[in-house]
C-alpha positions as CSV (number, residue, x, y, z in Angstrom):
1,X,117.6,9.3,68.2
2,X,114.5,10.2,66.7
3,X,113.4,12.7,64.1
4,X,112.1,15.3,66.8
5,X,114.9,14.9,68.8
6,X,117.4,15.5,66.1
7,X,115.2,18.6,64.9
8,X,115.4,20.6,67.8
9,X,119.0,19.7,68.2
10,X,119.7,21.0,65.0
11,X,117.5,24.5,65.9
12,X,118.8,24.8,68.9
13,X,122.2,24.7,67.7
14,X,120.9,27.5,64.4
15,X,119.4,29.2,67.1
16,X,122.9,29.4,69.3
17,X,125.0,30.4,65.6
18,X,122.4,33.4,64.5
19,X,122.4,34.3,68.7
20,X,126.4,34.9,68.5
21,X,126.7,36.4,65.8
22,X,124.2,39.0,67.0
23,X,126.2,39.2,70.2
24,X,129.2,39.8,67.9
25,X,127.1,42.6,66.3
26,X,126.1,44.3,69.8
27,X,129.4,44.2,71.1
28,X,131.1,45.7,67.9
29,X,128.8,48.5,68.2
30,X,129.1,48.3,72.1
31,X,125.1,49.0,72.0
32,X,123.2,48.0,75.5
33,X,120.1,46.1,74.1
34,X,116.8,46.3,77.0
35,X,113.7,43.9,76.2
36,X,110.1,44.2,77.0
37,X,108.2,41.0,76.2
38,X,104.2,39.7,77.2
39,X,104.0,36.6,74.8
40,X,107.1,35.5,74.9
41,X,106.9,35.1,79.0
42,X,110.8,36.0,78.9
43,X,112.1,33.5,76.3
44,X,113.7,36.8,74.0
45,X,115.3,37.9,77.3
46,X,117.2,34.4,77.4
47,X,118.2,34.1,74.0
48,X,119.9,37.4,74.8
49,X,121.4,36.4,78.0
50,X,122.4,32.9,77.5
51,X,125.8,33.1,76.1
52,X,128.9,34.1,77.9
53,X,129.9,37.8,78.4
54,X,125.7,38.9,77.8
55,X,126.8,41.3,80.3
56,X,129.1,43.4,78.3
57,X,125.3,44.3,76.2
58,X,122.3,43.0,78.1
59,X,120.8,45.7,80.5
60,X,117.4,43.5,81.7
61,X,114.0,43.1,80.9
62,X,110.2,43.2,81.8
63,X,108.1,40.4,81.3
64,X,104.2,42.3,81.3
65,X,102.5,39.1,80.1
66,X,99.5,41.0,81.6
67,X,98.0,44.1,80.2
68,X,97.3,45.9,83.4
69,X,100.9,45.6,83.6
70,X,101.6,47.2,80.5
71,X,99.5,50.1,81.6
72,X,100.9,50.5,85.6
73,X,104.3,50.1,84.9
74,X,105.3,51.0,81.0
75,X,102.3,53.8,81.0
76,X,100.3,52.1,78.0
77,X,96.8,53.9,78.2
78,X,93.9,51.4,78.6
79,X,92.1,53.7,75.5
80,X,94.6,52.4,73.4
81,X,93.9,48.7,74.3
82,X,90.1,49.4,73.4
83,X,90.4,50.7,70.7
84,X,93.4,48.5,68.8
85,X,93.7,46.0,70.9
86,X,96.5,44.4,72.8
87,X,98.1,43.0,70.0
88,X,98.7,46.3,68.0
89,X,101.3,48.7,66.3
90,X,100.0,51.5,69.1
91,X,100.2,49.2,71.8
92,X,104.1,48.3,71.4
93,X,104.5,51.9,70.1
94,X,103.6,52.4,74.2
95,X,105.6,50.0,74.9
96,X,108.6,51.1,73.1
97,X,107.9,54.8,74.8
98,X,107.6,53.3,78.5
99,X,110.7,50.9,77.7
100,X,112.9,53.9,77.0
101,X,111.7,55.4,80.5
102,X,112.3,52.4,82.2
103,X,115.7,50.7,80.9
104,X,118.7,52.7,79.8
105,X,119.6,51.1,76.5
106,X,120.5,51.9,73.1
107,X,118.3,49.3,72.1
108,X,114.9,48.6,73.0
109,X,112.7,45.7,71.8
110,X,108.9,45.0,72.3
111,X,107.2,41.6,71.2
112,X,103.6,40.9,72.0
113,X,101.6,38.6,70.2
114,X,98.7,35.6,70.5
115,X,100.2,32.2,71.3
116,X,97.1,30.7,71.9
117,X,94.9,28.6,72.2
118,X,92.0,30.8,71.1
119,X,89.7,32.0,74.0
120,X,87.0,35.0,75.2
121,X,89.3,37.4,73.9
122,X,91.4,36.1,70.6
123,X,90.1,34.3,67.6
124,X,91.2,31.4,66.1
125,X,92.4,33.9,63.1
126,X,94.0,36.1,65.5
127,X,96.1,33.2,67.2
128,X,100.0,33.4,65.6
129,X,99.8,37.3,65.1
130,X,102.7,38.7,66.7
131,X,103.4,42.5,66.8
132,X,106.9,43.9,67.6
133,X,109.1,47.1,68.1
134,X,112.6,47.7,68.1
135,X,114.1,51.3,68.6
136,X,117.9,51.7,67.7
137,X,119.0,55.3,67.3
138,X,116.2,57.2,68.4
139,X,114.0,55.4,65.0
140,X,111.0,52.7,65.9
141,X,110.3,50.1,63.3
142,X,107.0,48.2,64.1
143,X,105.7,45.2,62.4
144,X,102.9,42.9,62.1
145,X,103.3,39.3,61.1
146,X,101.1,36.2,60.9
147,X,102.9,32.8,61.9
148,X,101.7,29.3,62.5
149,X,101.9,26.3,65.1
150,X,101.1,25.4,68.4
151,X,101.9,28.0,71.1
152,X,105.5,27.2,71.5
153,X,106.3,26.8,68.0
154,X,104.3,30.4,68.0
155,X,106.7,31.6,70.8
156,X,110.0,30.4,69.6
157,X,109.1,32.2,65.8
158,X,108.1,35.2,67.5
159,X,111.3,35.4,69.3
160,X,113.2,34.3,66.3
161,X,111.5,36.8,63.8
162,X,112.2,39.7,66.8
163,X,116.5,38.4,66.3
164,X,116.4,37.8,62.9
165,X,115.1,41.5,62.4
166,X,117.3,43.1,64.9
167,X,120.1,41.3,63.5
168,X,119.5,42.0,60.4
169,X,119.1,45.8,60.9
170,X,122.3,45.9,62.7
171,X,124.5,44.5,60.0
172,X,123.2,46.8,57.6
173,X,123.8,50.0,60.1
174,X,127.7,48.4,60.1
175,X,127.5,48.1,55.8
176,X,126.3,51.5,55.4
């Protein structure tokens, strides 16, 4: 077996230990978790999906890879693309509104982001920013972060970041 092979192995099965325990964490709280994705192409929707019994917390998902999606069906305003940009705080803050419209959750994520490669409209500096929203109780947190790799390395840590911080905000709801 080589190196690679057993690297993702051993990611993949990380991956499947951090995703159960935040199924554990959803259905404690018996929260219904809704997604809307563009970079990600529906990979977070998966990694929510994939284990057994997803449907005692997953309500669906939008994939609007394409901005003129975003803005015909989640109601972002093209003004707000010009002026910050698809990759933006206000854009998923959009998002985030249009998602609550559109999916009756408890919890709504939003991940957008540059995967790459750099073309007409990123940078080379812009490719590995990845912005995302999660709303849980009526609050929005949005963040900004920079990561590195090749698109899917970009993709997989943008999805991971997105579970890791929803994770991580649930088990500190259930210690407080």
């Amino acid at each position: 077996m080589s190196f690679q092979t057993y690297l993702d192995e051993q990611v993949l099965t990380f991956d499947k230990e951090l995703d159960a325990e935040l199924q554990q964490l959803l259905r404690e709280r018996q929260e219904k978790i809704a997604v809307i994705e563009s970079m990600s192409g529906g990979l977070l929707a998966h990694r929510l999906m994939y284990l057994p019994g997803s449907s005692d917390y997953f309500v669906g998902s939008l994939t609007c890879y394409d901005t003129l999606t975003q803005i015909n069906l989640c109601g972002v305003r093209p003004k707000t693309i010009r002026e910050f940009g698809p990759v933006s705080k206000e854009v998923v803050s959009e998002l985030l509104e249009g998602g609550k419209r559109l999916l009756n959750s408890t919890i709504l994520c939003v991940l957008t982001g540059v995967a790459g490669p750099s073309n007409n409209e990123f940078s080379e500096n812009q490719v590995g920013k990845l912005c995302f929203g999660l709303e849980i109780e009526g609050r929005q947190m949005i963040k900004t972060v920079q990561v590195a790799g090749n698109r899917q390395r970009i993709i997989q840590q943008g999805v991971a970041v997105v579970i890791g911080s929803l994770r991580q905000y649930l088990k500190a709801l259930q210690e407080s």
